[in-house]
C-alpha positions in Angstrom: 3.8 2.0 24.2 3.6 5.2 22.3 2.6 5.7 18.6 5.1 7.1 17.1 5.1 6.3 13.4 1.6 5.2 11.8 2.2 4.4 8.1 -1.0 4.1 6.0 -0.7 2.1 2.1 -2.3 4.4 -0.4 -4.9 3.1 -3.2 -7.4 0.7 -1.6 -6.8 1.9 2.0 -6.5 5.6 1.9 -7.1 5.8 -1.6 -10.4 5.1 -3.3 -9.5 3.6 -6.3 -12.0 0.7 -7.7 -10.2 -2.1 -9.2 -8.4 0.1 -12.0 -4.8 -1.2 -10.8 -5.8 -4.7 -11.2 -7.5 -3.5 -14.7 -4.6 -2.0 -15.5 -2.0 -4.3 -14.7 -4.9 -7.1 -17.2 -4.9 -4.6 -19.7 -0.9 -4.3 -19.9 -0.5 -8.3 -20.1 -3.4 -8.0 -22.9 -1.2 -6.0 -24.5 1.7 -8.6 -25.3 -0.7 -11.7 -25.7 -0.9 -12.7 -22.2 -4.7 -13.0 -20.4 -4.8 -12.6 -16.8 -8.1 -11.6 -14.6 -9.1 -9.7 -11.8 -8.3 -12.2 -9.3 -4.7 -12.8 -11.1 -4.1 -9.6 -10.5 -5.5 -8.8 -7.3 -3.5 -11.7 -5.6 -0.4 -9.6 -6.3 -1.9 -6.7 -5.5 1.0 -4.8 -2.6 4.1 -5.9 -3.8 6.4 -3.7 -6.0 5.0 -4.0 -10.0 8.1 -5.3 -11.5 7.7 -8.2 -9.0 3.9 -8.3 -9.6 4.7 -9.0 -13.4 7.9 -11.7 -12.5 5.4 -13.6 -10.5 2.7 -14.1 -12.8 4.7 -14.7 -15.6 6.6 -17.2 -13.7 3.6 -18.7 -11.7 0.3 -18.4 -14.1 2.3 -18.9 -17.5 5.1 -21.0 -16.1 7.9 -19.2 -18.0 11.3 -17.9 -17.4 10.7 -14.1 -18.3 13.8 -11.9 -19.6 14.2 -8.6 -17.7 13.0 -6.9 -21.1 9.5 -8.9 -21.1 8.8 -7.8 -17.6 10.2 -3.7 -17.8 7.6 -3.8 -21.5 5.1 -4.7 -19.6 5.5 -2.5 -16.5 6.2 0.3 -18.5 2.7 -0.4 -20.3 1.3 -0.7 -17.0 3.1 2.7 -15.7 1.6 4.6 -18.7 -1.9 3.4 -18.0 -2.2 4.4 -14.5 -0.9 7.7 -14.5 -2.9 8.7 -17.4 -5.6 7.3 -14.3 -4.9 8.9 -11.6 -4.2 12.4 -13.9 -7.7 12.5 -15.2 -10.1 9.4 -13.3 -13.1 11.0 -11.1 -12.9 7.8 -9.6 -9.5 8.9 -7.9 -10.6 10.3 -4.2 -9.7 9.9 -0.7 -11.1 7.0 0.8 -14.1 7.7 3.5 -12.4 9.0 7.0 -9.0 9.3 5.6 -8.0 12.7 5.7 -10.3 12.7 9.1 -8.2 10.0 10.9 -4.9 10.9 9.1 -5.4 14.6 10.9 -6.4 13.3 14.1 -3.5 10.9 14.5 -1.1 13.3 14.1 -3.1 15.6 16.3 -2.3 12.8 18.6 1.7 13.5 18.0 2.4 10.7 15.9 3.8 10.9 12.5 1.6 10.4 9.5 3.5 8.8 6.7 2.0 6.8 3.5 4.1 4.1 1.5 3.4 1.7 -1.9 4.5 -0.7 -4.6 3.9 2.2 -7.2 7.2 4.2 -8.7 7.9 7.5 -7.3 6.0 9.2 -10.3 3.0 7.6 -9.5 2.9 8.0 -6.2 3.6 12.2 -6.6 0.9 11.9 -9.0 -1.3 11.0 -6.6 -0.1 13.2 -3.9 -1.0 16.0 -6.5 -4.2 15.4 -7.8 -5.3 14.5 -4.1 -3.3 17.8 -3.0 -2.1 15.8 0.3 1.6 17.4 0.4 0.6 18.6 3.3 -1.7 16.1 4.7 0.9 13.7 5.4 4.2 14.0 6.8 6.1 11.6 4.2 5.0 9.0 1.2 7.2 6.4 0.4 8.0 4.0 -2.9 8.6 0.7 -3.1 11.5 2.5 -5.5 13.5 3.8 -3.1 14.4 0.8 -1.4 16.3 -2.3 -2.6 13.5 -4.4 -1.6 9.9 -3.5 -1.7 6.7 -6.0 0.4 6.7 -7.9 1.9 10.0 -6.9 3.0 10.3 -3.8 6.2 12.6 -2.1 4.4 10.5 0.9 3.9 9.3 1.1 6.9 12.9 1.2 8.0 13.8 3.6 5.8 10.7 5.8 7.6 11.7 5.3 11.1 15.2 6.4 9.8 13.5 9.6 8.7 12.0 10.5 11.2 14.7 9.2 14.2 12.5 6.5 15.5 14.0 3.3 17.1 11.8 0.8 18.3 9.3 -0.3 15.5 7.2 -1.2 18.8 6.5 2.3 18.6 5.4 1.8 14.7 1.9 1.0 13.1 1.4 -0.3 9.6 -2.1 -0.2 8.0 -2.9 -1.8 4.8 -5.6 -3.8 2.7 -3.6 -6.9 1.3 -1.8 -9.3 2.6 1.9 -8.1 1.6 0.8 -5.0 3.8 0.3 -7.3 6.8 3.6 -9.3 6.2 5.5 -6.1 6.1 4.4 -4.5 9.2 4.9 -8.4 11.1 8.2 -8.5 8.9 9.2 -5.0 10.8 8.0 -5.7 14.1 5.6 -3.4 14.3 3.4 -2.7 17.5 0.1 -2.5 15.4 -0.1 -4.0 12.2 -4.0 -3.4 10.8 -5.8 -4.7 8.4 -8.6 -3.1 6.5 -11.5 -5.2 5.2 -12.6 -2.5 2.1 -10.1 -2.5 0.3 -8.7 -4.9 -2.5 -9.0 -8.3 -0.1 -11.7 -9.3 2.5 -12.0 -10.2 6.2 -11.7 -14.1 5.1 -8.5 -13.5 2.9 -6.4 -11.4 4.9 -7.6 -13.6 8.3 -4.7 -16.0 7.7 -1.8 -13.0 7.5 -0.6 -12.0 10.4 -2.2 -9.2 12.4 -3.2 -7.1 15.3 -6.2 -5.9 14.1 -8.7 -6.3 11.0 -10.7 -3.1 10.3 -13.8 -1.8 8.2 -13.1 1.4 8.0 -9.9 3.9 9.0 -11.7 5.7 12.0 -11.2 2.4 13.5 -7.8 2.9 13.7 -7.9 5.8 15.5 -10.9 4.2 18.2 -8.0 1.2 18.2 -5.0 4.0 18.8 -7.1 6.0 21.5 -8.3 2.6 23.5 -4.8 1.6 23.6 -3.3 4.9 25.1 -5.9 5.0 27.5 -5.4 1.7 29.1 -2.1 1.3 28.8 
């Protein structure tokens, strides 16, 4: 089967970013009283932010949270990280991701990158990292009606792009919502990569194709495939 579509997640698997979105997302609930660590917030880590903020409210603080409560806090949270990715040095691509990113599409398929940020965010990051042109589309869990583990912007890519079977797609991401979107869209590949926000052990149990170190895997996985098939 051809690859046709390979969509990439952004920070934490093509994106170097530390932990500052799970620092950020802490330091916005810090704001309004609430105290969540590292590991709170890095078990939400994929799915849209808004949703992020419902869960742990709901799950970690057992409370019914108004629509105002969560928007304060992701708004909060919005400020923090683009005033991160504007100005952070920390902010780079990850190792071998432009190199496998150009070499994929060499390989004719599409290059596209999707996330649970807004759309601001995620142009923020397209500029500082100057990847307009890197990529042939980025994606936002804000231009869907529903954002991981749901497929729908996936979908909305193979749309784009005119592509039918999602046999023909491949989804790559470091957290489990990543991995339950590509199974959730039927994708012919669905990777996992190991160094980003969750290990080898934690995303084991998610369905998968493939768990990863490092992106130039996925092209060595791509290549193998094409060769035998």
């Amino acid at each position: 089967m051809p690859l046709q579509l390979i969509v990439f997640d952004m920070v934490g698997t093509t994106v170097h970013d530390g932990d500052n979105v799970q620092q950020a997302l802490s330091t916005a609930f810090e704001r309004f009283g609430y105290e969540i660590d590292l590991e709170d917030a890095n078990s939400v880590m994929g799915i849209p932010r808004p949703v992020a903020i419902r869960v742990l409210l709901t799950q970690k603080f057992h409370l019914e949270p108004l629509l105002e409560d969560i928007e304060v806090i992701h708004k909060v949270f919005l400020e923090n990280m683009l005033t991160h990715y504007r100005t952070s040095p920390d902010v780079r691509p990850n190792p071998f991701a432009e190199r496998t990113i150009r070499t994929l599409k060499r390989m004719g398929a599409k290059v596209a990158l999707s996330t649970g940020f807004t759309s601001e965010v995620t142009n923020t990051i397209i500029d500082r990292l100057d990847w307009h042109d890197l990529v042939d589309a980025w994606i936002s869990a804000d231009r869907v009606e529903r954002g991981r583990p749901h497929p729908d912007m996936i979908h909305l890519l193979m749309r784009k792009f005119n592509i039918i079977d999602p046999a023909n797609v491949a989804k790559v991401g470091d957290t489990p919502a990543d991995l339950q979107e590509g199974t959730n869209a039927r994708c012919g590949w669905v990777i996992g990569i190991t160094s980003g926000s969750h290990t080898e052990e934690e995303l084991m149990p998610y369905p998968h194709t493939h768990l990863v170190d490092d992106l130039w895997q996925v092209v060595q996985i791509t290549v193998d495939e094409f060769v035998h098939a």
